[in-house]
Jmol script that loads the backbone (N, CA, C; Angstrom):
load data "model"
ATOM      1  N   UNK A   1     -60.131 -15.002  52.492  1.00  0.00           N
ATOM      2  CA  UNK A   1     -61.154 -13.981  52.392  1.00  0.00           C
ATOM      3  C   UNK A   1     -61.451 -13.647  50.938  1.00  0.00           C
ATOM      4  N   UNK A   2     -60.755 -13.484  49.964  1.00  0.00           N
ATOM      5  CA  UNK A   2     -60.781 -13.161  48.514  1.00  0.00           C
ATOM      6  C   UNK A   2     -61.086 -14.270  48.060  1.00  0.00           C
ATOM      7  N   UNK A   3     -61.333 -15.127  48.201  1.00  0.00           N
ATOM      8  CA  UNK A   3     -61.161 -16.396  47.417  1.00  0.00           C
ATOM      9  C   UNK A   3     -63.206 -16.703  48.029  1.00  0.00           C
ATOM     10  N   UNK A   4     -63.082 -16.742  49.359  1.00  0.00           N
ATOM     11  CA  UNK A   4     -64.855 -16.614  49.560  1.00  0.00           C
ATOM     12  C   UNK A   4     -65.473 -15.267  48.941  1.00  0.00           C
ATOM     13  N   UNK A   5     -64.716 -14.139  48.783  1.00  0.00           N
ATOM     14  CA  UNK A   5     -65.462 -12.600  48.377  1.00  0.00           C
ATOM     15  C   UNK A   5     -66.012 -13.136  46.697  1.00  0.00           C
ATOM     16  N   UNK A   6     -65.030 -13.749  46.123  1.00  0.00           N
ATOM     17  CA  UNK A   6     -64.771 -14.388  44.678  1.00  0.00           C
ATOM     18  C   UNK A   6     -65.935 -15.027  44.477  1.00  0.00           C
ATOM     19  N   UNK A   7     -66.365 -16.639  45.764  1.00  0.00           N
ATOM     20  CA  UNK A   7     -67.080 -17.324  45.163  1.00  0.00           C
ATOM     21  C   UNK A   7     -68.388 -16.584  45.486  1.00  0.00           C
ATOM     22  N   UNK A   8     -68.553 -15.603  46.055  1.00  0.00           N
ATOM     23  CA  UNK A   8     -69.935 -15.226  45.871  1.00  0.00           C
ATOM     24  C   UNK A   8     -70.133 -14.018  45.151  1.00  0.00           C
ATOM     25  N   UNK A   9     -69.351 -13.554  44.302  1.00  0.00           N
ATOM     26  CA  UNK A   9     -69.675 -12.749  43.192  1.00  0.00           C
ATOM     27  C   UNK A   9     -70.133 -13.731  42.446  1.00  0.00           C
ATOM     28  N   UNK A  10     -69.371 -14.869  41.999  1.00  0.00           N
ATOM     29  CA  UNK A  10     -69.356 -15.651  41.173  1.00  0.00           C
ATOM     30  C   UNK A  10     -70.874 -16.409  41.253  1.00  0.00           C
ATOM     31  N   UNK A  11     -70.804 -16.826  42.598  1.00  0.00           N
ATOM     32  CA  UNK A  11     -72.881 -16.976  43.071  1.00  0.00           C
ATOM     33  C   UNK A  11     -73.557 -16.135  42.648  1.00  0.00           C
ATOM     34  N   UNK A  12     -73.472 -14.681  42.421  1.00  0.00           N
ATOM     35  CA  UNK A  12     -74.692 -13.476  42.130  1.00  0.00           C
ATOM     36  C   UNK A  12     -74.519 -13.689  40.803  1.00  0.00           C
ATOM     37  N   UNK A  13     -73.463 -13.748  39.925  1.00  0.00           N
ATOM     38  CA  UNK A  13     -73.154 -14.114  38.428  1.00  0.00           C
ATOM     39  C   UNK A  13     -74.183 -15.023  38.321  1.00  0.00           C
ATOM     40  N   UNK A  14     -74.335 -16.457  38.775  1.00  0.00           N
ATOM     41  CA  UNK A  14     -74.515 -17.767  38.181  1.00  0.00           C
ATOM     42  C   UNK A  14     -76.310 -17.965  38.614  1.00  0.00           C
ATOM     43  N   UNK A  15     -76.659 -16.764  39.929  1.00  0.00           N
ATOM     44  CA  UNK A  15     -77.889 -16.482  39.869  1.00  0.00           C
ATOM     45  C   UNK A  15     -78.780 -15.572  38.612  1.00  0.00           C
ATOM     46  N   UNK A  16     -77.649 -14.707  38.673  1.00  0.00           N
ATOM     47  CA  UNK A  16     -78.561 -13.392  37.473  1.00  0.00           C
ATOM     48  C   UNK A  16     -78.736 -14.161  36.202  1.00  0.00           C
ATOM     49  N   UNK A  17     -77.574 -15.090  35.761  1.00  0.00           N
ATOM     50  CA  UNK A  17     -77.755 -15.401  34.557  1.00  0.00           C
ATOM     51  C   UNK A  17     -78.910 -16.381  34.346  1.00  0.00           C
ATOM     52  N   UNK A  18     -78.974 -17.457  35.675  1.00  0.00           N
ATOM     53  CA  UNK A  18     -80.470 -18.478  34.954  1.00  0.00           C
ATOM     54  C   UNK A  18     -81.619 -17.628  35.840  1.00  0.00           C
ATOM     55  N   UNK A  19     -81.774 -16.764  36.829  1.00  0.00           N
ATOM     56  CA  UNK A  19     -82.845 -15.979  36.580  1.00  0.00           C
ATOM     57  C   UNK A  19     -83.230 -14.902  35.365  1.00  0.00           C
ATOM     58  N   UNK A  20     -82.220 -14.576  34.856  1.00  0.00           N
ATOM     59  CA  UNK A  20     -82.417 -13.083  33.794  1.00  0.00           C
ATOM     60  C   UNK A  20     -82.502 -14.085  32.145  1.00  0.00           C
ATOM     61  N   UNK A  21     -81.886 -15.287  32.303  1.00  0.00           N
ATOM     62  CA  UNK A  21     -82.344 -16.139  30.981  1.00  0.00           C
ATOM     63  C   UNK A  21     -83.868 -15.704  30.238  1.00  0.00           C
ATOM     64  N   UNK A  22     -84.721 -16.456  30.703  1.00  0.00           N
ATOM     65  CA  UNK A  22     -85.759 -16.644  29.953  1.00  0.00           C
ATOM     66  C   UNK A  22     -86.322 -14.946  29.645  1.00  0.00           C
ATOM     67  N   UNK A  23     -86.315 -14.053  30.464  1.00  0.00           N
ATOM     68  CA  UNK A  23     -86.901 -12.817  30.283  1.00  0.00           C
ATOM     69  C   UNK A  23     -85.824 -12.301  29.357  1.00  0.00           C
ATOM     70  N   UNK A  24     -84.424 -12.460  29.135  1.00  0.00           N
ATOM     71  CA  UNK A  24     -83.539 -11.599  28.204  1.00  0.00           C
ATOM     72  C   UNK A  24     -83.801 -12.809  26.565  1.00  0.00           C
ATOM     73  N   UNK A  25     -84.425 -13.920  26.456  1.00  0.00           N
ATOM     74  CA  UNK A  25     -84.963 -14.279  25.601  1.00  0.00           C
ATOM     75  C   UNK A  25     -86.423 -13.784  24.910  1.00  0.00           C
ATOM     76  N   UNK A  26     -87.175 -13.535  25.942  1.00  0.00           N
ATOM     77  CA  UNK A  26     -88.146 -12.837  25.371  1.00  0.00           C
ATOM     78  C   UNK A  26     -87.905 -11.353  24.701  1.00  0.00           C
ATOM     79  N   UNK A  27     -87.144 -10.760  25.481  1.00  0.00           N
ATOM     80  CA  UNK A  27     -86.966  -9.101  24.786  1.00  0.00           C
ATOM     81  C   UNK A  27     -86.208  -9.354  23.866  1.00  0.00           C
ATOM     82  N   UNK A  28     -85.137 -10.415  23.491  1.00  0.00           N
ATOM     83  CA  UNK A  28     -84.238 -10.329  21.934  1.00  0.00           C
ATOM     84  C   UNK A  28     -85.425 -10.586  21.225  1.00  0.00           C
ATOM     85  N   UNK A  29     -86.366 -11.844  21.086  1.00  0.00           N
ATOM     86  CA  UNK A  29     -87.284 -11.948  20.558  1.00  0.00           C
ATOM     87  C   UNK A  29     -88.030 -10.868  19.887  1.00  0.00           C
ATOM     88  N   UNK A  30     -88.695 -10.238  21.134  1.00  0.00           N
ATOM     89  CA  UNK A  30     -89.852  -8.970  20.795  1.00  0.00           C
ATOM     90  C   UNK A  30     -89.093  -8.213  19.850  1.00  0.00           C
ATOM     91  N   UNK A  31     -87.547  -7.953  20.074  1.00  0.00           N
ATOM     92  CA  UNK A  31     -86.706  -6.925  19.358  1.00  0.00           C
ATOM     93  C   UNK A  31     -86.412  -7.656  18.095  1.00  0.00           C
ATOM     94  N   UNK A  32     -86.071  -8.729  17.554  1.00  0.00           N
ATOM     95  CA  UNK A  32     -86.062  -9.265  16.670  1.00  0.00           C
ATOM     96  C   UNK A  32     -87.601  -9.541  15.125  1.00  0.00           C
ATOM     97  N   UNK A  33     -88.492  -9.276  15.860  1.00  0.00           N
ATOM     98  CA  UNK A  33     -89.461  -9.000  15.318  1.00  0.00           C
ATOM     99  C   UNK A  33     -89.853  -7.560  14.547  1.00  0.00           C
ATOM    100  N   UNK A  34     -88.726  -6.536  15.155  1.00  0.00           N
ATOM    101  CA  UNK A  34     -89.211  -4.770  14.783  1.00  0.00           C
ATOM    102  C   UNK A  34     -88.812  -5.242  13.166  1.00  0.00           C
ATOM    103  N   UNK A  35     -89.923  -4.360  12.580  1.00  0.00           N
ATOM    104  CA  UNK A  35     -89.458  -4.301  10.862  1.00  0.00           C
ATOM    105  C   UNK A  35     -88.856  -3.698  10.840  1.00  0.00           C
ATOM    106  N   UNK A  36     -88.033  -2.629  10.913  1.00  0.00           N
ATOM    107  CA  UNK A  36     -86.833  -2.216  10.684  1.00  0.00           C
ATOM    108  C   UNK A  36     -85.361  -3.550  10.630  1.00  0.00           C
ATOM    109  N   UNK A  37     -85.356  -4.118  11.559  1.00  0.00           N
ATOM    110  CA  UNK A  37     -84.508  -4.839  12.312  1.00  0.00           C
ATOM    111  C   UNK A  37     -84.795  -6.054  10.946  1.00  0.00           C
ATOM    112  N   UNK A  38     -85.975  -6.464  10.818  1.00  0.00           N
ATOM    113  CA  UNK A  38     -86.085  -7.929   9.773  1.00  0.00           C
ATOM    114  C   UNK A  38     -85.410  -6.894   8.540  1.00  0.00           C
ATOM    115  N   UNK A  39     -86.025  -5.767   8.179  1.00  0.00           N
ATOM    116  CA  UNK A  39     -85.514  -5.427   6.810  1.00  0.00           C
ATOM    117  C   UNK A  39     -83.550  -5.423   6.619  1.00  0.00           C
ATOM    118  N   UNK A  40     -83.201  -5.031   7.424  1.00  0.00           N
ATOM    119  CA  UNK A  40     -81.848  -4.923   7.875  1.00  0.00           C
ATOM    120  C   UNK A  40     -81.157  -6.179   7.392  1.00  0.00           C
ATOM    121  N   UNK A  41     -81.603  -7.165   8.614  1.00  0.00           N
ATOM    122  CA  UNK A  41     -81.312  -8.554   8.404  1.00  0.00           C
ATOM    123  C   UNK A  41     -81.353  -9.211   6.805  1.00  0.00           C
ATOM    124  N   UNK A  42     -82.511  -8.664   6.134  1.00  0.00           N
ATOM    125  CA  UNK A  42     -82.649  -9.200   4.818  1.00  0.00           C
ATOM    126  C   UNK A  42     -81.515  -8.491   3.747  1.00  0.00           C
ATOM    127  N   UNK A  43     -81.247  -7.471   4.065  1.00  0.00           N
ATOM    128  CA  UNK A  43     -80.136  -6.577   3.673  1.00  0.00           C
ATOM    129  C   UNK A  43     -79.050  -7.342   3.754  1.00  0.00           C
ATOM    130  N   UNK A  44     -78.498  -7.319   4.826  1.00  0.00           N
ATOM    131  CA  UNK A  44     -77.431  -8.216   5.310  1.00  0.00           C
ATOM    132  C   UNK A  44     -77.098  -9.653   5.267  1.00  0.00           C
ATOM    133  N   UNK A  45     -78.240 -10.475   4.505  1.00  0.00           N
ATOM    134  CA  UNK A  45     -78.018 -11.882   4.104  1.00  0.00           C
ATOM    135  C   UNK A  45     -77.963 -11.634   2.294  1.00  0.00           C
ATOM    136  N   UNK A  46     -78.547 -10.465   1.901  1.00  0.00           N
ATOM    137  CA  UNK A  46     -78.181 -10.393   0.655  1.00  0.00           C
ATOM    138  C   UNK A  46     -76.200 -10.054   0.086  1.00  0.00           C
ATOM    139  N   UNK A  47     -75.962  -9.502   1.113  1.00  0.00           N
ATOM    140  CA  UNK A  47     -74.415  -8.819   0.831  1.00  0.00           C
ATOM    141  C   UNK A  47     -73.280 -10.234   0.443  1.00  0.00           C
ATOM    142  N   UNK A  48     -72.246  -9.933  -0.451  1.00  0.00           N
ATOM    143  CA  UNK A  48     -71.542 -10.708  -0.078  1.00  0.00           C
ATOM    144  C   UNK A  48     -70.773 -11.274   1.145  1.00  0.00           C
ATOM    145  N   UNK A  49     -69.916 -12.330   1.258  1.00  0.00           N
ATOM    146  CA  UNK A  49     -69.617 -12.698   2.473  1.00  0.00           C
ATOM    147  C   UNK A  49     -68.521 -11.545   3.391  1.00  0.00           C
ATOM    148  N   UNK A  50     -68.084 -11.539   1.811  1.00  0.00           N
ATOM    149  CA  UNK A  50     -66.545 -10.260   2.460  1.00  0.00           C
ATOM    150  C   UNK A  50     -67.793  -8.913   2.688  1.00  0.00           C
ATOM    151  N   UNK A  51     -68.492  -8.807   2.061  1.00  0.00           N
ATOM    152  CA  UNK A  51     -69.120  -6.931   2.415  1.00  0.00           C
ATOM    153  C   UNK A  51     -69.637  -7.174   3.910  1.00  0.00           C
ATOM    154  N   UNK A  52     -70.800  -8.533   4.251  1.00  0.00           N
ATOM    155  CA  UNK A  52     -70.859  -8.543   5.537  1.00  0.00           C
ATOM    156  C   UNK A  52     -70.018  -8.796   6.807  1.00  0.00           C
ATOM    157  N   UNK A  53     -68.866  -9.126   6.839  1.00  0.00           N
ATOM    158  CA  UNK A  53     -67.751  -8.985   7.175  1.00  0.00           C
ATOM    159  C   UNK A  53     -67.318  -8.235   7.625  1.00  0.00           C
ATOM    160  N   UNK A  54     -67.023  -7.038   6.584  1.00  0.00           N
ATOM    161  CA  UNK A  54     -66.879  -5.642   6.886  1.00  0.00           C
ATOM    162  C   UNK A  54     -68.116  -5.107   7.944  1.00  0.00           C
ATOM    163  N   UNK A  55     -68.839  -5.368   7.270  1.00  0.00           N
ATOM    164  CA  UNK A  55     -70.376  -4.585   8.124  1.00  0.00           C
ATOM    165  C   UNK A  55     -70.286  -5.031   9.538  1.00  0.00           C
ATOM    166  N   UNK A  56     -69.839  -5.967   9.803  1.00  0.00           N
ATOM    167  CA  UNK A  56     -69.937  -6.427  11.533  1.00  0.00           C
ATOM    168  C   UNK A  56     -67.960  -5.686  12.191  1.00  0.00           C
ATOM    169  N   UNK A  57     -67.336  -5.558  11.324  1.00  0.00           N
ATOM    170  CA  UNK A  57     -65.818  -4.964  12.189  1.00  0.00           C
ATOM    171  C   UNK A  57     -66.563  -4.116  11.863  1.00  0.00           C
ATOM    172  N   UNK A  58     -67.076  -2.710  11.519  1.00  0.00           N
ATOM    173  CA  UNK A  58     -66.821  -1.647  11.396  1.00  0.00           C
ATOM    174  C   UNK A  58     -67.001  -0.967  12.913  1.00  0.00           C
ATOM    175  N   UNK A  59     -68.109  -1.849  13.898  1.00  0.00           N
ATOM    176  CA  UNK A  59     -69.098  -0.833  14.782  1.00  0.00           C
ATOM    177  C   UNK A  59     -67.471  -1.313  15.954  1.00  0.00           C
ATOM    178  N   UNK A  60     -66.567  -2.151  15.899  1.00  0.00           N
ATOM    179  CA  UNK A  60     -65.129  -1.800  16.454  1.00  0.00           C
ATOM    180  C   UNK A  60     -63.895  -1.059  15.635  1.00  0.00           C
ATOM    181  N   UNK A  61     -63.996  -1.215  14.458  1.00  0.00           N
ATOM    182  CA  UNK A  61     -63.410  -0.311  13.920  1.00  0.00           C
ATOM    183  C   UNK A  61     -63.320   1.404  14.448  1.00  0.00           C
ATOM    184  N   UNK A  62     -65.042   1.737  14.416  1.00  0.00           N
ATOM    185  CA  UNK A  62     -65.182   3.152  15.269  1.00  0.00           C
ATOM    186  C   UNK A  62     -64.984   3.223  16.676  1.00  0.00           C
ATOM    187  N   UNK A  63     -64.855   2.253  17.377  1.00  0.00           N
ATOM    188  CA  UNK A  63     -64.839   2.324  18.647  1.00  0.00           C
ATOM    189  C   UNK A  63     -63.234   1.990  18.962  1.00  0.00           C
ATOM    190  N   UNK A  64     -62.572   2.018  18.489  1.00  0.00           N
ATOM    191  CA  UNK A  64     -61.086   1.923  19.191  1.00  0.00           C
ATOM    192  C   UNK A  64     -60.157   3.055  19.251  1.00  0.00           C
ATOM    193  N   UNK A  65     -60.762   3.766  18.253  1.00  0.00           N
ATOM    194  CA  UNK A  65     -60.235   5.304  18.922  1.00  0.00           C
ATOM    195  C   UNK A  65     -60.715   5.854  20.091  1.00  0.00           C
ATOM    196  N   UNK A  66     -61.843   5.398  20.432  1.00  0.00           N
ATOM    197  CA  UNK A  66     -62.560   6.244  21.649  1.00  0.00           C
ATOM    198  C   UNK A  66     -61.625   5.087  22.763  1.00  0.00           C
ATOM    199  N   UNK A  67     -61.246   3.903  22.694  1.00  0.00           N
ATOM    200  CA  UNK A  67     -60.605   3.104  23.655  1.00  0.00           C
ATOM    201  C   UNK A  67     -59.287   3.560  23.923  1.00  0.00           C
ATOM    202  N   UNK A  68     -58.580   3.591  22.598  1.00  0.00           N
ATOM    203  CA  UNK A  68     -57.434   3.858  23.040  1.00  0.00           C
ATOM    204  C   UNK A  68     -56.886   5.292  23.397  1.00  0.00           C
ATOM    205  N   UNK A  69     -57.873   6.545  23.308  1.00  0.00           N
ATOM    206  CA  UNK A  69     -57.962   7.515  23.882  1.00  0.00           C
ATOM    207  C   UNK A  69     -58.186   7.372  25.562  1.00  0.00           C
ATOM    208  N   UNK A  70     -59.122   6.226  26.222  1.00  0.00           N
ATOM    209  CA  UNK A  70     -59.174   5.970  26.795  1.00  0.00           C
ATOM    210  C   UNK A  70     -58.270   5.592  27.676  1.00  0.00           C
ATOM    211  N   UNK A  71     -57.525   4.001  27.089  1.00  0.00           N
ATOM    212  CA  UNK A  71     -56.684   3.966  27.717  1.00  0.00           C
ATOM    213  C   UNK A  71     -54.965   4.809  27.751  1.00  0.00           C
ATOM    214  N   UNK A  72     -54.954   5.575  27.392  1.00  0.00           N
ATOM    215  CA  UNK A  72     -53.862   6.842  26.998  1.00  0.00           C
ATOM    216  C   UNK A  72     -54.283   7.954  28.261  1.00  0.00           C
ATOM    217  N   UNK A  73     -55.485   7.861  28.457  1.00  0.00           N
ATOM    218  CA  UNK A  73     -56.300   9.129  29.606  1.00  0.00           C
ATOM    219  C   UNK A  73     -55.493   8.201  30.919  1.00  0.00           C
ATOM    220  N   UNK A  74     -56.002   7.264  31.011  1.00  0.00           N
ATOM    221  CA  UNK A  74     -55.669   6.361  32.201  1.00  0.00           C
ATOM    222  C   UNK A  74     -54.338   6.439  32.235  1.00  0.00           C
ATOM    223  N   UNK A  75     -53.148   6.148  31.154  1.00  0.00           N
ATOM    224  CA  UNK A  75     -52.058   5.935  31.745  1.00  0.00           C
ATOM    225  C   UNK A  75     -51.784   7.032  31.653  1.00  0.00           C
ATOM    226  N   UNK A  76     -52.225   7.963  31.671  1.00  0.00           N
ATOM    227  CA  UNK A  76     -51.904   9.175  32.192  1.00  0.00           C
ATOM    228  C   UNK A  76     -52.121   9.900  33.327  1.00  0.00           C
ATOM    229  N   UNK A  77     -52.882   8.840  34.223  1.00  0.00           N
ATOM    230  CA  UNK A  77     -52.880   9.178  35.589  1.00  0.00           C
ATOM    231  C   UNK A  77     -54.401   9.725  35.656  1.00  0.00           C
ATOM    232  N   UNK A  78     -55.405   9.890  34.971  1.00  0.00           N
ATOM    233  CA  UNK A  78     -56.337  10.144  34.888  1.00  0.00           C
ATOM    234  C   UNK A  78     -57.801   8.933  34.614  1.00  0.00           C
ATOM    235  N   UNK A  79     -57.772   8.063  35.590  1.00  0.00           N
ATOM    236  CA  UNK A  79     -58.697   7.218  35.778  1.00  0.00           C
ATOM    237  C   UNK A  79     -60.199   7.034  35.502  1.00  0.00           C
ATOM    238  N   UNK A  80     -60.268   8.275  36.588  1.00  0.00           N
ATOM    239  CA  UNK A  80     -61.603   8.923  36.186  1.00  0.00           C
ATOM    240  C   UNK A  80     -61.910   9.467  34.932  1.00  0.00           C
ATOM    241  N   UNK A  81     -61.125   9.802  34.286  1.00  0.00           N
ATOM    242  CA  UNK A  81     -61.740  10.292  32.856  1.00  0.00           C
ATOM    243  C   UNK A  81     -61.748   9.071  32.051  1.00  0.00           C
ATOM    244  N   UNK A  82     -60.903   8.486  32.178  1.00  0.00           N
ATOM    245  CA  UNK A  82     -60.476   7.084  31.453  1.00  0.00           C
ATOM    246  C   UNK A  82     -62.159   6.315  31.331  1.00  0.00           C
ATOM    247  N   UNK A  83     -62.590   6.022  32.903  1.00  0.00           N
ATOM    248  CA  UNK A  83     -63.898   5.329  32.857  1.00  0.00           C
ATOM    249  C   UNK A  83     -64.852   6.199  32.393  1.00  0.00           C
ATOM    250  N   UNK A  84     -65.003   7.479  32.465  1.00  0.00           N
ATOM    251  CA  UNK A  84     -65.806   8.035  31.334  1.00  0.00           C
ATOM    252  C   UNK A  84     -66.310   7.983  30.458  1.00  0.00           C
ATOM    253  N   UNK A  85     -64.842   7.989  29.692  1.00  0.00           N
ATOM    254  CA  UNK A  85     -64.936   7.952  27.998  1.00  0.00           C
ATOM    255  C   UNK A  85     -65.221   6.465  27.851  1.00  0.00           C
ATOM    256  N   UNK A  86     -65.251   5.626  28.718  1.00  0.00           N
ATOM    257  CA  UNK A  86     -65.330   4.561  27.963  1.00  0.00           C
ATOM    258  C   UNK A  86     -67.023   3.679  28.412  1.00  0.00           C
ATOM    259  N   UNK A  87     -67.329   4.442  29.460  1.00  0.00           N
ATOM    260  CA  UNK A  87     -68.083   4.131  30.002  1.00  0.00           C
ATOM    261  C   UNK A  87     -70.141   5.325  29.248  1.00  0.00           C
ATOM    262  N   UNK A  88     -69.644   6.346  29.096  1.00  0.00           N
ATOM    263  CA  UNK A  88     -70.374   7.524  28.174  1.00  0.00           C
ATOM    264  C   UNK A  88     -71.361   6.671  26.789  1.00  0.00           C
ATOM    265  N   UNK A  89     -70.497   6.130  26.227  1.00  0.00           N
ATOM    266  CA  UNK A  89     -71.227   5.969  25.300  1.00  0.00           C
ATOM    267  C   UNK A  89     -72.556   4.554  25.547  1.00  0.00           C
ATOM    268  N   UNK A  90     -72.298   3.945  26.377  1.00  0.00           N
ATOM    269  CA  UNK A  90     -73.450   2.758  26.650  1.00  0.00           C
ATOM    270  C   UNK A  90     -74.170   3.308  27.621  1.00  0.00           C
ATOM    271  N   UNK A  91     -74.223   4.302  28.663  1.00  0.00           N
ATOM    272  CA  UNK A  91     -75.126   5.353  29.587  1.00  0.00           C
ATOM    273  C   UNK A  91     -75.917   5.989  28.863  1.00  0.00           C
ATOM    274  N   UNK A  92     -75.569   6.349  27.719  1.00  0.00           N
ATOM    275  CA  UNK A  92     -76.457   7.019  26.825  1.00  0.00           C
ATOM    276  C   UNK A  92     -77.041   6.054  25.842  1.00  0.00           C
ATOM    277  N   UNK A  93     -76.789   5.434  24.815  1.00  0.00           N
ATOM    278  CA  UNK A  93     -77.462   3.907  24.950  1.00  0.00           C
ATOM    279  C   UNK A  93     -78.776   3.996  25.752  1.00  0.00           C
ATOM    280  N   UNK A  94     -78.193   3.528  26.802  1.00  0.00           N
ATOM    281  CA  UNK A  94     -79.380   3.150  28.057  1.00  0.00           C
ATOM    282  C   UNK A  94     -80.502   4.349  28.421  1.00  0.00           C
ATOM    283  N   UNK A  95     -79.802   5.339  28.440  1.00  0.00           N
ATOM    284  CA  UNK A  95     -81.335   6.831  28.452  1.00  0.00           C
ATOM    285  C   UNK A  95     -81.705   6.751  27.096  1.00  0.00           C
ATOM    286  N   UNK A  96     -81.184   6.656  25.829  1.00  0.00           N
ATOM    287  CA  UNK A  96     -82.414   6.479  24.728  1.00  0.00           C
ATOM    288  C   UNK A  96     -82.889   5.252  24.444  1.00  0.00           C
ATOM    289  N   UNK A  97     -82.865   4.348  25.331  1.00  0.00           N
ATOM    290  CA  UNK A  97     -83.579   3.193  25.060  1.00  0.00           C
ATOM    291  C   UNK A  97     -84.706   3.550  26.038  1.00  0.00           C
ATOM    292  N   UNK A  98     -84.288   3.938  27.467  1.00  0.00           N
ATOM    293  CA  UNK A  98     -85.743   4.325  28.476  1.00  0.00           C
ATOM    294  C   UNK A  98     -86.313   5.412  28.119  1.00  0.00           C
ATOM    295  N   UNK A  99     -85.841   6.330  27.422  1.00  0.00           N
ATOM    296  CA  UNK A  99     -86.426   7.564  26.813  1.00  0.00           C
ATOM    297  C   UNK A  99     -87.639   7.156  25.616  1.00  0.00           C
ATOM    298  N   UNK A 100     -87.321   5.722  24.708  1.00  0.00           N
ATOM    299  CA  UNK A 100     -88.275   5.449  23.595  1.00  0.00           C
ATOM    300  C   UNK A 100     -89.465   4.589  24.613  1.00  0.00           C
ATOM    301  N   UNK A 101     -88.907   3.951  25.596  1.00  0.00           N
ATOM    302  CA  UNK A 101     -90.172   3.060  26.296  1.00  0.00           C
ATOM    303  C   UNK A 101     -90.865   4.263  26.985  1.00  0.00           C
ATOM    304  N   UNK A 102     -90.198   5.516  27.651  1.00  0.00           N
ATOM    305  CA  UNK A 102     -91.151   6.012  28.260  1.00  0.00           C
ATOM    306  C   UNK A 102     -92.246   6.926  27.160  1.00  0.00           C
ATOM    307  N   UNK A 103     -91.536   7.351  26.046  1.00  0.00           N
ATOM    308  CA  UNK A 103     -92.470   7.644  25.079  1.00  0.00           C
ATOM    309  C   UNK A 103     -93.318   6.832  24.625  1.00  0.00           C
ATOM    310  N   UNK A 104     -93.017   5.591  24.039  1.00  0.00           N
ATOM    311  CA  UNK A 104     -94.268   4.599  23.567  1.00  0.00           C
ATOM    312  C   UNK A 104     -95.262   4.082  24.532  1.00  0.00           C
ATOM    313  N   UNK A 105     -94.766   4.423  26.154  1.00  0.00           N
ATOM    314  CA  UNK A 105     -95.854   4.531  27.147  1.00  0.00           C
ATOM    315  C   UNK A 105     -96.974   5.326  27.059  1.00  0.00           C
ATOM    316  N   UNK A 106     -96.577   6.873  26.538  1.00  0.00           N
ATOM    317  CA  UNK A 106     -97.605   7.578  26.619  1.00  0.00           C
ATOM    318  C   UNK A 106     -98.715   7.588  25.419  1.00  0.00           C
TER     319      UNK A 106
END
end "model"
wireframe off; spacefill off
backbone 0.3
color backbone group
C-alpha cells in the first residue's frame, strides 16, 4: 500500500514538473528582465569572488536562527509552532507577491 501511495505522489511530482516547466520559464524570464533585478546582477558580477560569496551565504546565514529556533520548538513537543516559524516567513512572501500583482492590476 505505501509503496503504490509513494508511486503516485511521485506521478503528481513528475506531472507538475513537465506541465509547470515551460510556464515557470516564462515568469523567471519576465522576472529576470525587472531593472532593478539587471542592476543588481551588474552589481554582483562586479564584486569580488570572495565578496559574492558572502552575498549568496548571507540570506542562510539569517535564516538559521529562525530554523534552529524552530527545530528546538519541535523538540520540545511543540510541532505546531515548530511548522509555523518555519513555515511564516514564505506565506508572507506569497501575500506580497499577490498583493503587488493585485496592485499592478489596478
Amino acid at each position: 500500500m505505501a509503496a503504490g501511495l509513494a508511486s503516485g505522489v511521485l506521478a503528481l511530482f513528475i506531472l507538475f514538473e513537465e506541465w509547470g516547466w515551460v510556464p515557470l520559464q516564462h515568469q523567471l524570464a519576465r522576472i529576470g528582465r525587472w531593472p532593478g533585478l539587471r542592476w543588481i546582477e551588474g552589481w554582483v558580477r562586479s564584486l569580488p569572488p570572495w565578496a559574492a560569496v558572502a552575498l549568496f551565504v548571507l540570506p542562510t546565514a539569517l535564516l538559521l536562527p529562525v530554523k534552529l529556533l524552530a527545530l528546538w520548538a519541535i523538540g520540545r513537543g511543540h510541532v505546531v509552532l515548530g511548522r509555523v516559524i518555519t513555515q511564516y516567513p514564505h506565506a508572507l512572501a506569497a501575500q506580497c507577491g499577490w498583493m503587488r500583482e493585485g496592485w499592478r492590476s489596478q
